[in-house]
N, C-alpha and C positions, 0 to 999 in steps of 0.2 A: 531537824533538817528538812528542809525541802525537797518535795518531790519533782521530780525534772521528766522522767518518763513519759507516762501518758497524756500530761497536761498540753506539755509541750507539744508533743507530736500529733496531738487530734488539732491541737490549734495550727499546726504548719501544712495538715492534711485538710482541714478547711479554706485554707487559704489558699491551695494547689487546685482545690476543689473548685474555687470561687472564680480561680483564675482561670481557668480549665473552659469553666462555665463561660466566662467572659468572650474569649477569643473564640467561642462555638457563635455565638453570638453576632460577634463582628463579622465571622466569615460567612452569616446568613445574611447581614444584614447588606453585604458589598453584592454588589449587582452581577451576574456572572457577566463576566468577557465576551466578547465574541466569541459566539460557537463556531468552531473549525469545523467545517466539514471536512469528514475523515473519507481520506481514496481508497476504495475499495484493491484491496491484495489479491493476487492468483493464492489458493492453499496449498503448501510442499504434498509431491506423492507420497503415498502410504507403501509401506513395502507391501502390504495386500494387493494395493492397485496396481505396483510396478509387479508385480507375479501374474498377474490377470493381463497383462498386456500379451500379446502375441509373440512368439519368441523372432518372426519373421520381421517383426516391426522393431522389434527392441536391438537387436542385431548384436553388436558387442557394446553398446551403450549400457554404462552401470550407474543404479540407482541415484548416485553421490551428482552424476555428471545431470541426468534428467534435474534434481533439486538446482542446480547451480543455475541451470539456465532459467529455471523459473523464480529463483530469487534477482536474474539479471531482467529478466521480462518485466517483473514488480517495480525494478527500481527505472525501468523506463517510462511505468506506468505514472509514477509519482512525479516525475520529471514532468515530464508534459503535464500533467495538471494540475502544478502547481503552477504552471504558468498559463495556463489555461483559468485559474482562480484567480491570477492577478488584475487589478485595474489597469485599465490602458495606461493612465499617465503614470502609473511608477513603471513603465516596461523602457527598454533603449529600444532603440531603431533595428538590431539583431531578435533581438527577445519578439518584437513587434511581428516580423517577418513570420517566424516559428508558428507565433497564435495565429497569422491569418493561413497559414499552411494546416496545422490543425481545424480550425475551422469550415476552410476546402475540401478536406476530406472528409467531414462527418456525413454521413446519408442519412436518410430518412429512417434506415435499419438502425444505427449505431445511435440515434438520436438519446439523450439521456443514457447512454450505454458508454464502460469503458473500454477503451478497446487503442488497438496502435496499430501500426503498419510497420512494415521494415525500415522506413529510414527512419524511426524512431528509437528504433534497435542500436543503429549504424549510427544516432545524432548520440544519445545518454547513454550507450553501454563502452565496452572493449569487442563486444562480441562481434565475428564474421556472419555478415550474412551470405551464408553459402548451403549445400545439401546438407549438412549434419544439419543444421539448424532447424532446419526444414523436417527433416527425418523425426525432428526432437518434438517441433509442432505436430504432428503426425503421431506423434506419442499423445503430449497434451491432450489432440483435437478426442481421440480414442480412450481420453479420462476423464472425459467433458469438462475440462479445466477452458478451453476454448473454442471459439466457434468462427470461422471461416464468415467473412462477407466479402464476395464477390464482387466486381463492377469497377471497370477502368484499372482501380487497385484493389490488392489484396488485406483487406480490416483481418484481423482478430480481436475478435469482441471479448470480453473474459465474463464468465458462466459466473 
């Protein structure tokens, strides 16, 4: 009788092996894609940081609520510059408007920096811009998650 065991299965594990081999190959050999440049994130507070904040500053704001609003800050962040990375001719006449308003407002400080302002808050989030928000920035500014630029309008640049 024949043996079917090892013969077989070193020959099916070569051949797993070969194939293995194969598609390593091909996937070195395909050109990479465009690199995306990836938008830099705010990082969530640490409960260490959110204890190290002032109890006068923190007020009845709870840990949960500070992360929410900087997971909402991020997703403004994104917004805008992904259309700020787009080329003019895929943009509409809306979209157009947006990047030349972004644009308007970079300064010489924010230059390569990312950073928003409140109606950017108010264009990509749900969020009020109103005092809690404010209050929450003020948290942030005091985590060095953000930095205040000044002039005409108010930038937050992100650390």
């Amino acid at each position: 009788m024949p043996r079917k065991g090892p013969a077989q299965s070193s020959a099916a594990v070569l051949k797993t092996s070969q194939e293995s081999e194969s598609n390593k190959e091909l996937e070195l050999s395909k050109k990479p894609s465009k690199h995306k440049d990836c938008i830099r994130e705010m990082l969530f507070i640490t409960t260490a940081e959110f204890e190290n904040i002032p109890a006068y500053m923190k007020g009845r704001f709870t840990y949960d609520q500070i992360n929410n609003v900087i997971q909402d800050i991020n997703k403004a962040v994104v917004c805008k510059y992904k259309i700020l990375k787009q080329s003019l001719k895929s943009m509409n006449n809306a979209t157009r408007k947006l990047y030349q308003r972004f644009k308007d407002e970079e300064c010489k400080e924010t230059k390569g920096q990312y950073f928003i302002v409140d109606a950017d808050i108010k264009e990509f989030t749900q969020m009020k811009v109103e005092k809690k928000f404010h209050v929450m920035l003020n948290m942030l500014r005091h985590c060095q998650r953000l930095r205040e630029v000044r002039g005409g309008i108010i930038r937050y640049m992100l650390q």
